[in-house]
C-alpha positions in Angstrom: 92.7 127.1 96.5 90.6 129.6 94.7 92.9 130.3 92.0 95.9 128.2 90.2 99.3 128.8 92.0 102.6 129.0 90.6 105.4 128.5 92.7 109.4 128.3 92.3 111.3 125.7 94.5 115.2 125.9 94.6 117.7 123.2 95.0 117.7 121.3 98.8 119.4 118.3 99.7 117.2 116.0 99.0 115.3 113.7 96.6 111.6 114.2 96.0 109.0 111.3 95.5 105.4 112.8 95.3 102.8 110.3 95.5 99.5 112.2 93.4 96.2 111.3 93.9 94.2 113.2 91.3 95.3 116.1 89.9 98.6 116.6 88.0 101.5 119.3 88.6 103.6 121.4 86.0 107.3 121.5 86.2 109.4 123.8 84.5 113.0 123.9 84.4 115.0 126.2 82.0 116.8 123.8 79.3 113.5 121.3 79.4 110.4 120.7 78.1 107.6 121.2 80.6 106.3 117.6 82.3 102.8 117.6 83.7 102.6 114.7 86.1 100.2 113.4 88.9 103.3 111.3 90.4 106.6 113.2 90.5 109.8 111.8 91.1 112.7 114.1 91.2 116.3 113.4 91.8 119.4 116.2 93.4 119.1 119.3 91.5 121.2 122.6 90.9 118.9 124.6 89.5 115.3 125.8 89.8 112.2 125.1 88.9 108.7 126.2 88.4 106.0 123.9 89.8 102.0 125.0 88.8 98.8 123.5 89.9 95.6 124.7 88.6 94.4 125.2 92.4 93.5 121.8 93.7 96.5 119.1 93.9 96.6 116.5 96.5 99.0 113.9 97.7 102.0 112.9 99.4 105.3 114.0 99.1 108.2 112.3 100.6 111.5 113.7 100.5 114.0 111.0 100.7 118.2 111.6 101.6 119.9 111.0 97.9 121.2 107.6 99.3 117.9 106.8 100.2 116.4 106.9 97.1 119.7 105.1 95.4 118.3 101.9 97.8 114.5 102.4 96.4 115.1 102.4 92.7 118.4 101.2 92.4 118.7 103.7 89.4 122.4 105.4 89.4 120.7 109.1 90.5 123.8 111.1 88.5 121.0 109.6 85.7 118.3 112.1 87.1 120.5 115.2 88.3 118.0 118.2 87.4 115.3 115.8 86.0 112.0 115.2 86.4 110.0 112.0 86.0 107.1 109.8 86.0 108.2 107.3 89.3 107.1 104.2 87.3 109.2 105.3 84.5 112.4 104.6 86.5 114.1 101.1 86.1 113.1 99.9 89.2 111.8 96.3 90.5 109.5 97.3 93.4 107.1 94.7 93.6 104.4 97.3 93.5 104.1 100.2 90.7 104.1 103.9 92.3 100.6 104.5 90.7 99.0 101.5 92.8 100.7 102.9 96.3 99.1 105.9 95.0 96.0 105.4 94.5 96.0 103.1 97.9 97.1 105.8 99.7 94.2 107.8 98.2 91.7 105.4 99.1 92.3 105.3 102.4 90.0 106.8 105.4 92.2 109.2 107.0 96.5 110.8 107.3 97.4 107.9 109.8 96.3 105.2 107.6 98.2 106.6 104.7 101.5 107.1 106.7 101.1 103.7 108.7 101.0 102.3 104.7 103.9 104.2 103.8 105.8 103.3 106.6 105.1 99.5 105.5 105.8 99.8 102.5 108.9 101.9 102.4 110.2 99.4 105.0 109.3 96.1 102.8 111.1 97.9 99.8 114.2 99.7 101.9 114.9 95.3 102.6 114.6 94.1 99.3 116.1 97.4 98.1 119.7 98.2 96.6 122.2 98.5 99.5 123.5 102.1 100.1 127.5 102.4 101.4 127.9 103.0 104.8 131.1 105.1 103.2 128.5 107.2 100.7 125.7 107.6 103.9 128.7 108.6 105.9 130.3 111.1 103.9 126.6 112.9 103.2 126.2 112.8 106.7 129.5 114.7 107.2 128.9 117.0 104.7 124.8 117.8 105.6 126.3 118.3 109.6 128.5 120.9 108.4 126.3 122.8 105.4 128.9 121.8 102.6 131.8 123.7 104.2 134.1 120.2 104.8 136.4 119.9 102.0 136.3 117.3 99.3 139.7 116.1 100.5 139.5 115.8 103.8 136.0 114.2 103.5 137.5 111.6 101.2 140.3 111.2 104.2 137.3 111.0 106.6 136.2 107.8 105.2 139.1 106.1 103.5 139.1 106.8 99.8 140.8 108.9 96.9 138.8 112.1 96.2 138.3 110.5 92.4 136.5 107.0 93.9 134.4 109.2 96.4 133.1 110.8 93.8 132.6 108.2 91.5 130.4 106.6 94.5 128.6 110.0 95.5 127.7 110.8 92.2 125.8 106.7 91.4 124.6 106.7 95.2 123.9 110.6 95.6 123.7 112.0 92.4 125.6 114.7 92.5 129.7 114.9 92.9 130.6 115.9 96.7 131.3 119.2 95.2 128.2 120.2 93.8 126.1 118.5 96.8 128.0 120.8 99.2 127.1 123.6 96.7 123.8 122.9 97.6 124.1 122.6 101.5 125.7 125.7 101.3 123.2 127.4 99.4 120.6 125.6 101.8 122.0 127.7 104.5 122.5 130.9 103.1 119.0 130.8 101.7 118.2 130.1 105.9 120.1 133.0 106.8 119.0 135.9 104.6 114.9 134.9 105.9 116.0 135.0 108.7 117.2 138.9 108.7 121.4 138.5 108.0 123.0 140.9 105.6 124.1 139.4 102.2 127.8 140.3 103.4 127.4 138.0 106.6 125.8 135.1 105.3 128.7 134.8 102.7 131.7 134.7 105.2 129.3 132.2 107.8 128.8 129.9 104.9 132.1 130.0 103.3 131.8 131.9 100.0 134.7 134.0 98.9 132.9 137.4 99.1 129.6 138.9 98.9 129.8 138.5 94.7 130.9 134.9 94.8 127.4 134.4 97.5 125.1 136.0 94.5 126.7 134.5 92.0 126.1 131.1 93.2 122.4 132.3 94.1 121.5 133.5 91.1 122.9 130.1 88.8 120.9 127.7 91.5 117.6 130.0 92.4 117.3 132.1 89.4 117.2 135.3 91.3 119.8 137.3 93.9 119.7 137.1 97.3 118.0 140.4 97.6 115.5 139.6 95.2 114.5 136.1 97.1 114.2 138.3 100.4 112.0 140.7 98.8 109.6 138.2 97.4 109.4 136.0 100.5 108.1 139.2 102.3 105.5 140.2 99.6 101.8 140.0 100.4 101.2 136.7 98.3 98.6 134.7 99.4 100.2 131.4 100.6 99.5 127.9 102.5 101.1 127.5 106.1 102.9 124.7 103.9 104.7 127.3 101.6 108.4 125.5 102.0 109.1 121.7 101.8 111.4 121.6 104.5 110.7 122.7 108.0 112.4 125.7 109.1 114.3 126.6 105.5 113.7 128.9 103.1 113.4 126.6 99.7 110.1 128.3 97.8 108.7 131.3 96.4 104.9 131.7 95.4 104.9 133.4 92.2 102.3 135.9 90.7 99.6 135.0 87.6 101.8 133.6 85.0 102.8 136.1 82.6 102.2 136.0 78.7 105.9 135.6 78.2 108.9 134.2 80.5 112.4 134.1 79.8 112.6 131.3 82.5 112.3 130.6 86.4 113.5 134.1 87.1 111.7 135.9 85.1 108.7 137.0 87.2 111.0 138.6 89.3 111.1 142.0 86.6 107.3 141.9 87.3 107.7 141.9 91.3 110.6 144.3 91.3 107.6 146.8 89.3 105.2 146.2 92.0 107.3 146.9 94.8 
């Protein structure tokens, strides 16, 4: 790009593993110091954060299902909840560090290569890897299929535990309790919904929040902004990449402007915006 970009992701249901080639990333989250890394990993998170390159980054990133990941490290992810991390840092026994897939993938000719690799290799180490539950893989299933609105109770009926061993299991396997995970999927949806051109009243009673206030309460601790704030920005003139969100067909980033001389945190650019406007 011609200039650096700044950009604010909010919580999806999903673990991220970037694989960097060259150039390093910034990630800021409020509560932690700032990590500038070329590989990322990053576990289930509940709150935002602010990614920054300084206009050239290039990589891949894989977004793995929280179980997933669980079966590639083997770390206990309620260790990384709203962390970031160097991917060889984790206490892992891949046979090959992160940095070496890396800089294979980098080395290679062209994108079918580099996923053909991938696919190899995340195979090999899925194998070897620690074994998920079919109980844990079951229950996220449940709950991603209906956007966190299945209660805790009757998911732990759905697959034959207590409510307190489900989440003891969810939150080693997942990261997250089943609670907070279907905070997320619900967010994931209302986040969905407002882009998409549904009133703030709406989207709360389709995705099970209380009320309107209980919807932008819950937006506002998990995205750093309100709803109507998000909707705003998506629809500003920012220059942006046909790659703007990480998941196809949701709403889960923001392109920010010029980073200010002083922020209060992830949300703070949005006093700036609401001046422009």
């Amino acid at each position: 790009m011609t200039r650096p970009r700044r950009r604010l992701e909010t919580p999806i249901g999903a673990a991220t593993l970037l694989l960097g080639f060259d150039q390093p990333v910034r990630i800021t989250r409020a509560g932690r110091a700032p990590d500038t890394l070329v590989s990322v990993y990053c576990g289930p998170t509940t709150t935002p954060a602010v990614g920054e390159h300084g206009g050239r980054v290039s990589g891949i990133e894989v977004l793995l299902a929280p179980w997933a990941a669980f079966t590639l490290f083997g770390t206990p992810q309620h260790e990384l909840v709203n962390r970031t991390v160097d991917p060889d840092d984790l206490p892992h026994t891949l046979a090959t560090p992160l940095r070496e897939l890396a800089a294979a993938l980098a080395a290679l000719p062209g994108w079918a290569e580099r996923f053909g690799l991938l696919d190899e290799v995340f195979t090999r180490w899925r194998e070897a890897g620690t074994p998920s539950s079919e109980r844990v893989v079951r229950a996220w299933s449940l709950l991603v299929r209906t956007d966190g609105a299945i209660p805790v109770p009757r998911l732990a009926e759905e697959v034959g535990w207590s409510v307190r061993h489900l989440e003891n299991r969810f939150r080693e396997q997942i990261g997250l309790g089943p609670k907070a995970a279907a905070r997320v999927l619900r967010l994931q949806r209302a986040r969905r919904l407002l882009t998409a051109g549904r009133g703030a009243a709406e989207t709360a009673a389709l995705c099970g929040f209380y009320d309107q206030a209980h919807l932008s309460g819950e937006f506002k601790a998990m995205t750093g902004c309100t709803p109507m704030e998000f909707t705003r920005a998506r629809r500003l003139p920012v220059p942006v990449s046909p790659a703007m969100d990480r998941m196809t067909g949701e709403a889960t980033s923001l392109v920010l402007p010029a980073r200010p001389h002083d922020r209060s945190g992830p949300g703070a650019h949005f006093s700036k915006t609401r001046r422009v406007g």
